[in-house]
C-alpha positions in Angstrom: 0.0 0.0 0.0 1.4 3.3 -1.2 -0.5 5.4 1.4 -0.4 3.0 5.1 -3.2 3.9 7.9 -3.2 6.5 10.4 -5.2 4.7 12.7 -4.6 0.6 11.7 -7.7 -1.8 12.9 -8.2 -5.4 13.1 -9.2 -7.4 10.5 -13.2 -7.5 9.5 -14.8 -10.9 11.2 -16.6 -13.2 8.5 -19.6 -12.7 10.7 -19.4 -8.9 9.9 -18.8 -9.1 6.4 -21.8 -11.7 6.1 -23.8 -8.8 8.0 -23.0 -6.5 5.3 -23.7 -8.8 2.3 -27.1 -9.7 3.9 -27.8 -5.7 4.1 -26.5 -4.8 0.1 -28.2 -8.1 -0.9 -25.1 -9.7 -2.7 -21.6 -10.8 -2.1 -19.0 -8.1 -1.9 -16.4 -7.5 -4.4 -13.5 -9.5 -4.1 -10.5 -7.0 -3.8 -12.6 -4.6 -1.6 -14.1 -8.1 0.6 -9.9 -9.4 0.9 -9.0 -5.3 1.9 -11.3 -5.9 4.7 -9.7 -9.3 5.7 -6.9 -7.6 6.6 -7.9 -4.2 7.6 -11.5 -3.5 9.1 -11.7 0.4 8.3 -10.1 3.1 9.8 -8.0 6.4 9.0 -5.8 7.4 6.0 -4.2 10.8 6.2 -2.2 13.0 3.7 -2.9 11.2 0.0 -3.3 12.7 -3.0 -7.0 11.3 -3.0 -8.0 12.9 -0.2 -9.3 10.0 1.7 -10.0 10.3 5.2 -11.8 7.4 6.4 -12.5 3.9 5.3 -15.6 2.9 6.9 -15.2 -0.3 9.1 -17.6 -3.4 9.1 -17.2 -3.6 13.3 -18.1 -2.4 16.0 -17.2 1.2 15.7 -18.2 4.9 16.0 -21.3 5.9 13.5 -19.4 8.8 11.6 -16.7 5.1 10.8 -19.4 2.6 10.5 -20.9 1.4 7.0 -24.0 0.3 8.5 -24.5 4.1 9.8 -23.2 5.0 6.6 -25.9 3.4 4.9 -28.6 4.5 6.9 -27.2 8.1 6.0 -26.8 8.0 2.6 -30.2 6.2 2.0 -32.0 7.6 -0.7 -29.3 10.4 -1.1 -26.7 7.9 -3.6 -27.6 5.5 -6.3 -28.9 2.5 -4.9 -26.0 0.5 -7.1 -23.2 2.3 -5.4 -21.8 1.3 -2.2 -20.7 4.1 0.3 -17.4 2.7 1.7 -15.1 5.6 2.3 -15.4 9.2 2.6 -12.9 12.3 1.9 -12.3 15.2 4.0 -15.2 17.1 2.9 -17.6 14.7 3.4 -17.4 13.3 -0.2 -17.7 9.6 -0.9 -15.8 6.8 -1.9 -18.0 4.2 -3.4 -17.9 0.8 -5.2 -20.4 -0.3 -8.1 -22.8 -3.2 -6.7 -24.1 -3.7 -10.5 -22.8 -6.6 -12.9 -21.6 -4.1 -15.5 -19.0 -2.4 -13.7 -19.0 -4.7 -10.8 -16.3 -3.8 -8.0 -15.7 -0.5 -9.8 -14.3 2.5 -7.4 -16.5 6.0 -7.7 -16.2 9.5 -6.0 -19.6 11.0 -4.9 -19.7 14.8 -4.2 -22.2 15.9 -2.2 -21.9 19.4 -2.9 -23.9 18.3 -6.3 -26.0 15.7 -5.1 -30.0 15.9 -5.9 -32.1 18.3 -3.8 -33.6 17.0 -0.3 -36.5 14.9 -1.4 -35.5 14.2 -5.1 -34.1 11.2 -5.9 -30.4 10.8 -6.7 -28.8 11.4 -9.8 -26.0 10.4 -11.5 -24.6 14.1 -11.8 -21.9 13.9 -8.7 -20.5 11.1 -9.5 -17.6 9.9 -11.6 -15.3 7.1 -12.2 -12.3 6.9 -10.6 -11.1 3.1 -11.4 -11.7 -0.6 -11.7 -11.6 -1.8 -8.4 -10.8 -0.9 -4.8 -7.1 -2.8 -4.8 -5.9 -0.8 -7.9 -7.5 2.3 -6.0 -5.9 1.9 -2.6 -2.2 1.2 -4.9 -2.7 4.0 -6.8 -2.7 6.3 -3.9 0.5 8.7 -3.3 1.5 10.1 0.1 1.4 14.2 -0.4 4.6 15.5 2.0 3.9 18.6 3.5 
């Protein structure tokens, strides 16, 4: 990993991960599932991505936990994205949940997202790569 954690957790327990597929309604992509084998969540500081937090499949804070995560971005993100990071504005990291670009990373900016009570568009988001391995490797520390 180009850029290591800030804060490094445990791995994800199978029970968790199996939480989270029940919830999305399929089985996790593969790079992003093994990335969570070996690091449940947590904190990434100074990358050129801007990613702040990984969200974590345990037993953590809400503002660190997908399942909160989830309940927050309800209705607000397309329903084929998966919430799984955010930057330090408050932006998203998210992973495509549908077979054409399954596993695929995207960045969701909320500063353009649909009005309250509209349903989401596609308008704030854009593709950043194929998959969440590639994504985390592709990452550059940014020296102050």
């Amino acid at each position: 990993m180009a850029v290591p954690y800030y804060q490094p957790q445990q791995p994800a327990s199978a029970q968790n991960l199996a939480r989270l597929e029940e919830r999305v309604g399929r089985t996790l992509p593969a790079s992003y599932r093994d990335h969570l084998l070996q690091q449940d969540g947590g904190r990434m500081d100074n990358n050129d991505q801007y990613l702040h937090t990984v969200f974590s499949v345990g037993d953590v804070k809400p503002i660190a936990s997908i399942f909160s995560r989830l309940d927050t971005f309800a209705g607000r993100v397309p329903e084929w994205l998966l919430p799984v990071a955010r930057d330090e504005g408050g932006n998203l990291f998210a992973l495509s949940l549908r077979e054409k670009d399954f596993g695929s990373v995207w960045f969701w900016d909320h500063e353009f997202e649909a009005d309250e009570g509209e349903p989401p568009t596609e308008d704030n988001i854009r593709l950043i790569t194929s998959d969440w391995a590639t994504f985390i490797q592709s990452m550059n520390p940014i020296t102050i």
